[in-house]
Chimera marker file (.cmm) of the C-alpha trace (Angstrom):
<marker_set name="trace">
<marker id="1" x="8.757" y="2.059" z="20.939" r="1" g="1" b="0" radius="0.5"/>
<marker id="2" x="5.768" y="4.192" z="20.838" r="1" g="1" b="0" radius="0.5"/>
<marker id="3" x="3.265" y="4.219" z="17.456" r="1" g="1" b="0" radius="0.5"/>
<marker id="4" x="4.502" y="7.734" z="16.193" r="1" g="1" b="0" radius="0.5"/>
<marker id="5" x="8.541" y="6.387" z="16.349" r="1" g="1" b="0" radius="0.5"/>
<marker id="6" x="7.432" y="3.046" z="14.699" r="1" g="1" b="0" radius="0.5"/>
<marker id="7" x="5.460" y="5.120" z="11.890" r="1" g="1" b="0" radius="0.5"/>
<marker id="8" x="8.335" y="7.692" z="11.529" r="1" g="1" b="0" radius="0.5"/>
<marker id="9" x="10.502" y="4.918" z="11.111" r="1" g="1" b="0" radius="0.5"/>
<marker id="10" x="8.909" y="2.889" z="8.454" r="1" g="1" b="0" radius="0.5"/>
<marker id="11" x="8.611" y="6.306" z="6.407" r="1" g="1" b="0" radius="0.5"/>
<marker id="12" x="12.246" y="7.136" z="6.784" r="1" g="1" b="0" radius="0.5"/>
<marker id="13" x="12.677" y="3.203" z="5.528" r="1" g="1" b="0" radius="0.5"/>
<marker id="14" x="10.453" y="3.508" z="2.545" r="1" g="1" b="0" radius="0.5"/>
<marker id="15" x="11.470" y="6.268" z="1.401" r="1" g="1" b="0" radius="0.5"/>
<marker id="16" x="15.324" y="6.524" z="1.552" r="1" g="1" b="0" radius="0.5"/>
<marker id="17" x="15.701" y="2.225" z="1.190" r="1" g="1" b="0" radius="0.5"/>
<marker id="18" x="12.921" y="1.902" z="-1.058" r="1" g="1" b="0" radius="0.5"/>
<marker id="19" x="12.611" y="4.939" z="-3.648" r="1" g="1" b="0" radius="0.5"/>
<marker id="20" x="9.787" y="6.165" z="-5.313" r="1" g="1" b="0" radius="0.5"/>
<marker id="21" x="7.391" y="3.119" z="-6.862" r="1" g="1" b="0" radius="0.5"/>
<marker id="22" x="8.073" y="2.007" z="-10.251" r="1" g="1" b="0" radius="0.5"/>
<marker id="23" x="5.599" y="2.646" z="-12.655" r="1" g="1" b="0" radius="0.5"/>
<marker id="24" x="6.539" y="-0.502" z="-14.870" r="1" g="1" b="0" radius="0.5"/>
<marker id="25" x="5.707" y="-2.471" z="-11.403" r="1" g="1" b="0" radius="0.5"/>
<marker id="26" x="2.260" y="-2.206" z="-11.880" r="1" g="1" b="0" radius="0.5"/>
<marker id="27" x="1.809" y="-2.686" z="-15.772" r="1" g="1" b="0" radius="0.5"/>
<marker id="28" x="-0.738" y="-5.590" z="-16.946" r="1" g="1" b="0" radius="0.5"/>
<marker id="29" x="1.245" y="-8.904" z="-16.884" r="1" g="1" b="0" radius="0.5"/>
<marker id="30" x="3.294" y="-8.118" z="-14.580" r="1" g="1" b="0" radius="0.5"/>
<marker id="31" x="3.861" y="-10.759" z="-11.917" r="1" g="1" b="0" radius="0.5"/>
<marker id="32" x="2.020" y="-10.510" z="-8.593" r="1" g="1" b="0" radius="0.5"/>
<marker id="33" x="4.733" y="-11.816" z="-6.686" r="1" g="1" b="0" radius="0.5"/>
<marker id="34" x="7.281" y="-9.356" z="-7.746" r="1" g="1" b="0" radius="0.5"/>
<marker id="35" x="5.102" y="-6.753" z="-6.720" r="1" g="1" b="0" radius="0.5"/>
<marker id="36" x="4.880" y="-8.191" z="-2.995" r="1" g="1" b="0" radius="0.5"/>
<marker id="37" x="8.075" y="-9.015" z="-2.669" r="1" g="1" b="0" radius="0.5"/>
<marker id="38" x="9.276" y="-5.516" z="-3.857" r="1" g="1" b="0" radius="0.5"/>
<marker id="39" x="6.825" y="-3.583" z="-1.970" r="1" g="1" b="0" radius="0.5"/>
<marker id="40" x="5.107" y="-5.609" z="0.956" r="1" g="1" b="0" radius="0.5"/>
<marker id="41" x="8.467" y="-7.454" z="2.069" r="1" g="1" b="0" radius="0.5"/>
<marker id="42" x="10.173" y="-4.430" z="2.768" r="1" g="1" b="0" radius="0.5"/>
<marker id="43" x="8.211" y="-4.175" z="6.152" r="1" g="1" b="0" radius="0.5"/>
<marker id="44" x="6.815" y="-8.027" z="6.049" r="1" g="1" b="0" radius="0.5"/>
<marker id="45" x="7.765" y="-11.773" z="6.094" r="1" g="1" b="0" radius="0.5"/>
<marker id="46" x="6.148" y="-13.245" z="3.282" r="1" g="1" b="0" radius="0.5"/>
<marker id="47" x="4.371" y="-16.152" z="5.766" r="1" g="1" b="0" radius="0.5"/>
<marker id="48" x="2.883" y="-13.022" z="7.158" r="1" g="1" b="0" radius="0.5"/>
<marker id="49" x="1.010" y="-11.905" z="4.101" r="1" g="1" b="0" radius="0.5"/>
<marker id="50" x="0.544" y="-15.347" z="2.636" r="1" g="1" b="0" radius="0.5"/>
<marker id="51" x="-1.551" y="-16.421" z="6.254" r="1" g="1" b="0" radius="0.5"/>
<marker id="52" x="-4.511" y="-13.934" z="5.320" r="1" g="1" b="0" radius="0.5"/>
<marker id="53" x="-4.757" y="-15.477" z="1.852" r="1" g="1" b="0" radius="0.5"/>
<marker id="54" x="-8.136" y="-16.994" z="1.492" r="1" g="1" b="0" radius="0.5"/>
<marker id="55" x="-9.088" y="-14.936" z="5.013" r="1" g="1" b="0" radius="0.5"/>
<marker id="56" x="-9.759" y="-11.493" z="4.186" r="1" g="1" b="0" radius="0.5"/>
<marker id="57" x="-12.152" y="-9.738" z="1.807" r="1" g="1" b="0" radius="0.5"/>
<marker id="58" x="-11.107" y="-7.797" z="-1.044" r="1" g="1" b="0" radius="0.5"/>
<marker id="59" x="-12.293" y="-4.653" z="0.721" r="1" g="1" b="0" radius="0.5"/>
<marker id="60" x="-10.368" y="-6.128" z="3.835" r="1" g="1" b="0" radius="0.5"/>
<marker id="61" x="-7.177" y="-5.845" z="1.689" r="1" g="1" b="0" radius="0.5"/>
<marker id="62" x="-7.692" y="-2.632" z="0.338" r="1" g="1" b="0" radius="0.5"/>
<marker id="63" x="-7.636" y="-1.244" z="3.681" r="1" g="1" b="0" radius="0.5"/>
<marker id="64" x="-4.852" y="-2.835" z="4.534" r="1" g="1" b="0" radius="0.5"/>
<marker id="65" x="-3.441" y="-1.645" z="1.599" r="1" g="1" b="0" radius="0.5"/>
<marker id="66" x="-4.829" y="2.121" z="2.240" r="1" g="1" b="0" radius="0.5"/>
<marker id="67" x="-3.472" y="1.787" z="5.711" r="1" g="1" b="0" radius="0.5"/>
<marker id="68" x="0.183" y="0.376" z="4.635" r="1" g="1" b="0" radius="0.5"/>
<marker id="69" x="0.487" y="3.634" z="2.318" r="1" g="1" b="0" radius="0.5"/>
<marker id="70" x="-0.483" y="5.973" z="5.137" r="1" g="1" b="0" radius="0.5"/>
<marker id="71" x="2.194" y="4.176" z="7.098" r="1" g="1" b="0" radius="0.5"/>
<marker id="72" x="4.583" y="5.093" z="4.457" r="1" g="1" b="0" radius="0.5"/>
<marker id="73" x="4.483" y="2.096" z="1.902" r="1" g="1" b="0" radius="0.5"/>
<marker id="74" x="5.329" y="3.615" z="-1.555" r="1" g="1" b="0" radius="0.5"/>
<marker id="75" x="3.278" y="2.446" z="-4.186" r="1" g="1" b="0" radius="0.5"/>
<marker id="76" x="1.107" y="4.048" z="-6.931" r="1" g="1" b="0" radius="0.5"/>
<marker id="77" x="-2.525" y="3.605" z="-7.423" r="1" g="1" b="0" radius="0.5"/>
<marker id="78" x="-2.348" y="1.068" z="-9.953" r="1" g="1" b="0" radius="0.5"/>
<marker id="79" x="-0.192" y="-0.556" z="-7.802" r="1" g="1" b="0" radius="0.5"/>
<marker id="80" x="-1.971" y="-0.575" z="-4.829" r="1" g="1" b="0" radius="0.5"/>
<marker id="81" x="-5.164" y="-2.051" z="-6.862" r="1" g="1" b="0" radius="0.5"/>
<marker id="82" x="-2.890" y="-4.442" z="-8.699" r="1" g="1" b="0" radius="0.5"/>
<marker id="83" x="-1.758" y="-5.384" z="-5.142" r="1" g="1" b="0" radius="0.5"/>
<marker id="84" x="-5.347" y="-5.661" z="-3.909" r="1" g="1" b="0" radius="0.5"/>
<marker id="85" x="-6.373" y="-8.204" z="-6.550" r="1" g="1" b="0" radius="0.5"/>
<marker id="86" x="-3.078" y="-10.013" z="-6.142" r="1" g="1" b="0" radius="0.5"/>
<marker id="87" x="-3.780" y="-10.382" z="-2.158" r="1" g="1" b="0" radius="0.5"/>
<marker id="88" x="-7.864" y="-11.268" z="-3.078" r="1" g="1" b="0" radius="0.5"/>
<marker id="89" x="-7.977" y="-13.603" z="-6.006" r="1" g="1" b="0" radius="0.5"/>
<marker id="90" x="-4.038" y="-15.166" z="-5.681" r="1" g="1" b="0" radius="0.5"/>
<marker id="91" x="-3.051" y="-16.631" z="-9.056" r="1" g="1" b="0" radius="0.5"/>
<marker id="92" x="-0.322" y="-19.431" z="-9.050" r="1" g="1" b="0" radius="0.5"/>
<marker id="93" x="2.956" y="-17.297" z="-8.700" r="1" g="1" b="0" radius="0.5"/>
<marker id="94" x="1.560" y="-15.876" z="-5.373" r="1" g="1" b="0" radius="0.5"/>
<marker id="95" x="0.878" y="-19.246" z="-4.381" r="1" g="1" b="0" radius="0.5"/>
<marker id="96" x="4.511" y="-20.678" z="-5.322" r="1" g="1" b="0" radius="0.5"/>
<marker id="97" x="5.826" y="-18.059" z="-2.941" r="1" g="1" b="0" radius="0.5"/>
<marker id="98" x="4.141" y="-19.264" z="-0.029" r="1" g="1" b="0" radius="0.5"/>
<marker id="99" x="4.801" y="-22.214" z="-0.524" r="1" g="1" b="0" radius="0.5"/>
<marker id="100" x="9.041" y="-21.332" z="-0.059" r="1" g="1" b="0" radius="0.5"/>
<link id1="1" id2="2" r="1" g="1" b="0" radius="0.2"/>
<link id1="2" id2="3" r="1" g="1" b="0" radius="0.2"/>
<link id1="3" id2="4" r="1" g="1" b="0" radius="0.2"/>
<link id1="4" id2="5" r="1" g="1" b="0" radius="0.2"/>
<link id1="5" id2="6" r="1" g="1" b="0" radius="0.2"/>
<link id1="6" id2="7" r="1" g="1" b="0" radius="0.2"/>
<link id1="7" id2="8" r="1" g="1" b="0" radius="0.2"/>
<link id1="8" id2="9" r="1" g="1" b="0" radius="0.2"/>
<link id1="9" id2="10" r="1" g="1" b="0" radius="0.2"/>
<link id1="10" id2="11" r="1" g="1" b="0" radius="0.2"/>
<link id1="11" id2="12" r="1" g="1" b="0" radius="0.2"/>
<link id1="12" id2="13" r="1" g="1" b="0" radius="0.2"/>
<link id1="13" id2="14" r="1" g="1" b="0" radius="0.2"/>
<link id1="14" id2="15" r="1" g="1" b="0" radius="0.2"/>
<link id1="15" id2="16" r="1" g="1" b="0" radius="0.2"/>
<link id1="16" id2="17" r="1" g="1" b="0" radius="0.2"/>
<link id1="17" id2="18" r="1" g="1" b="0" radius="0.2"/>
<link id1="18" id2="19" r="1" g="1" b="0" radius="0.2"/>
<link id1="19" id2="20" r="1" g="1" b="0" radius="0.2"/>
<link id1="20" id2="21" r="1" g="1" b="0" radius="0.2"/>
<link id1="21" id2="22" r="1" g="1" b="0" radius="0.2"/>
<link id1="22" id2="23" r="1" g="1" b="0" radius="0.2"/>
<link id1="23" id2="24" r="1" g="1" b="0" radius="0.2"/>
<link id1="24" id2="25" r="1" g="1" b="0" radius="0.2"/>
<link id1="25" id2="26" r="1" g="1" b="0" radius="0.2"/>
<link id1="26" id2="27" r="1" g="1" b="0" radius="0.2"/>
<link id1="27" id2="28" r="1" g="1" b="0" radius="0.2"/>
<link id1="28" id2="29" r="1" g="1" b="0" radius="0.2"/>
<link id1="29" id2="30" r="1" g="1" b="0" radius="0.2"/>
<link id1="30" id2="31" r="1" g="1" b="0" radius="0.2"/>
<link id1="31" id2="32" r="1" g="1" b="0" radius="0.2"/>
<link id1="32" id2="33" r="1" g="1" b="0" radius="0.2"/>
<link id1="33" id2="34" r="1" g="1" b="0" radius="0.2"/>
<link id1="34" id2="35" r="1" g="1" b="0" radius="0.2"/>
<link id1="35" id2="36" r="1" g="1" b="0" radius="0.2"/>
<link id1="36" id2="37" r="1" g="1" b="0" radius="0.2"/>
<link id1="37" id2="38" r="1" g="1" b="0" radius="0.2"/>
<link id1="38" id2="39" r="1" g="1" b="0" radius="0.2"/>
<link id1="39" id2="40" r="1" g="1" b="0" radius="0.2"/>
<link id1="40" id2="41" r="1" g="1" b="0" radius="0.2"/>
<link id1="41" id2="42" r="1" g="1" b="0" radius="0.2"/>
<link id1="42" id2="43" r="1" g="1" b="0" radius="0.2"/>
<link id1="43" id2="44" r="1" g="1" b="0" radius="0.2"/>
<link id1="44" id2="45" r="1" g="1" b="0" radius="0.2"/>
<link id1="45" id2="46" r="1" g="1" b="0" radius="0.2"/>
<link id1="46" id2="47" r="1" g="1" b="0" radius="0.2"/>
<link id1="47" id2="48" r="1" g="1" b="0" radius="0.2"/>
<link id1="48" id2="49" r="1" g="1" b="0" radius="0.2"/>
<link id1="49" id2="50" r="1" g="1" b="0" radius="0.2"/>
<link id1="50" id2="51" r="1" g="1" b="0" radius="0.2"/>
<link id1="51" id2="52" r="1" g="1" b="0" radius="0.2"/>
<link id1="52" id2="53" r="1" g="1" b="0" radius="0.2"/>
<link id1="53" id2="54" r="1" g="1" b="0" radius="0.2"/>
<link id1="54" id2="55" r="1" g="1" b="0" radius="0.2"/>
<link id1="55" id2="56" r="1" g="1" b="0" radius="0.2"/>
<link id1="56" id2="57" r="1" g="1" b="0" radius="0.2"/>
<link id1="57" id2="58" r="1" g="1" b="0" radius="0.2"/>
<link id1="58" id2="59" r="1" g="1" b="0" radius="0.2"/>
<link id1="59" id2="60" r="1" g="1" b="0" radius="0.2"/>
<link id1="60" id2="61" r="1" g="1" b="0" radius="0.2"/>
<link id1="61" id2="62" r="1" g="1" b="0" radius="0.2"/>
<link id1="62" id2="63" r="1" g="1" b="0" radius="0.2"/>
<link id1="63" id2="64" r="1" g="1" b="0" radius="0.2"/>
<link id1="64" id2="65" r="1" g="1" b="0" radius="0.2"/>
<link id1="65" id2="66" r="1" g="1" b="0" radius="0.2"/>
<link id1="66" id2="67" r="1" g="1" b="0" radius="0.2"/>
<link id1="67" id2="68" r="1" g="1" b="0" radius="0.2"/>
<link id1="68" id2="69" r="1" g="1" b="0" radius="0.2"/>
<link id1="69" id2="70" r="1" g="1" b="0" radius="0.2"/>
<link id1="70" id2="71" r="1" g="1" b="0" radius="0.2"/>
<link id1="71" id2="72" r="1" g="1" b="0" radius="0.2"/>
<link id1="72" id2="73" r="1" g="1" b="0" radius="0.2"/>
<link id1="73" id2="74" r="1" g="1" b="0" radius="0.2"/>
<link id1="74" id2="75" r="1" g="1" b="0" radius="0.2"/>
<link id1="75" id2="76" r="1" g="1" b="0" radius="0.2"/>
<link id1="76" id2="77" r="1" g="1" b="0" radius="0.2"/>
<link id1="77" id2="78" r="1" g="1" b="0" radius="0.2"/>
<link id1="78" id2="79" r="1" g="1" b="0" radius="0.2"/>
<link id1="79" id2="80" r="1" g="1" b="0" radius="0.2"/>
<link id1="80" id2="81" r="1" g="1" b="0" radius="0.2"/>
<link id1="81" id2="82" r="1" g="1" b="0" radius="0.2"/>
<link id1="82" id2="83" r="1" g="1" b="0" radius="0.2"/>
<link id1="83" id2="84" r="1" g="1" b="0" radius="0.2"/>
<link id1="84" id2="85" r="1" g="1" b="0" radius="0.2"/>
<link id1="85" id2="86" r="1" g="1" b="0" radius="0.2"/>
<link id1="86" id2="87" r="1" g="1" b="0" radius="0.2"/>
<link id1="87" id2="88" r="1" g="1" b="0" radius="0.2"/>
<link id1="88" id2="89" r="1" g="1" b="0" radius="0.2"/>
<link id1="89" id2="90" r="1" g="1" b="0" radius="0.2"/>
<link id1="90" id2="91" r="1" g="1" b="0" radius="0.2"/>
<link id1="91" id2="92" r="1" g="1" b="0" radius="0.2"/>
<link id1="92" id2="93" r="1" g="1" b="0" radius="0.2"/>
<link id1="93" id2="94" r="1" g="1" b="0" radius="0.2"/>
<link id1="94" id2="95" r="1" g="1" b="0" radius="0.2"/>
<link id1="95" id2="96" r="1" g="1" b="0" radius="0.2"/>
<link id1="96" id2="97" r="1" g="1" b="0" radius="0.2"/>
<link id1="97" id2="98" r="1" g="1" b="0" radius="0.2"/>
<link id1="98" id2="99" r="1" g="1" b="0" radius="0.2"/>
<link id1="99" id2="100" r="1" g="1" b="0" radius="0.2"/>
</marker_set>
């Protein structure tokens, strides 16, 4: 499969499986790991994203993150900074799902 059917795939995914992002996803206590699960393991095995923990930057995640929404991730831009701080500085949920 060729990049542009891969990429027109994962938007027809996102958008028809997926919805439109929640807005109460990215309010202040909410927990990081429902926000990955809900948006990131739509397209991603969680041992996937929890490898790069402790690897990559914070401005390594958000682009990652920038890239994943041009790919067709839906998420708002709270959520894609609460996402980025998740990913950078994982607090103790995001570490009890990797560990599954």
């Amino acid at each position: 499969m060729d990049f542009s059917v891969k990429k027109v795939l994962v938007c027809f995914f996102a958008v028809f499986v997926l919805g439109p992002g929640s807005p109460s996803a990215a309010r202040a206590g909410d927990d990081c790991s429902q926000l990955i699960v809900g948006r990131c393991e739509a397209c991603h095995y969680t041992t996937r994203i929890c490898e790069k923990l402790g690897l990559k930057s914070r401005s390594s995640w958000k682009r990652t993150v920038n890239n994943m929404v041009r790919y067709g991730a839906k998420l708002t831009a709270d959520e894609m900074k609460q996402v980025v701080r998740c990913l950078s500085e994982p607090a103790d949920d995001i570490a009890r799902l990797c560990r599954k």
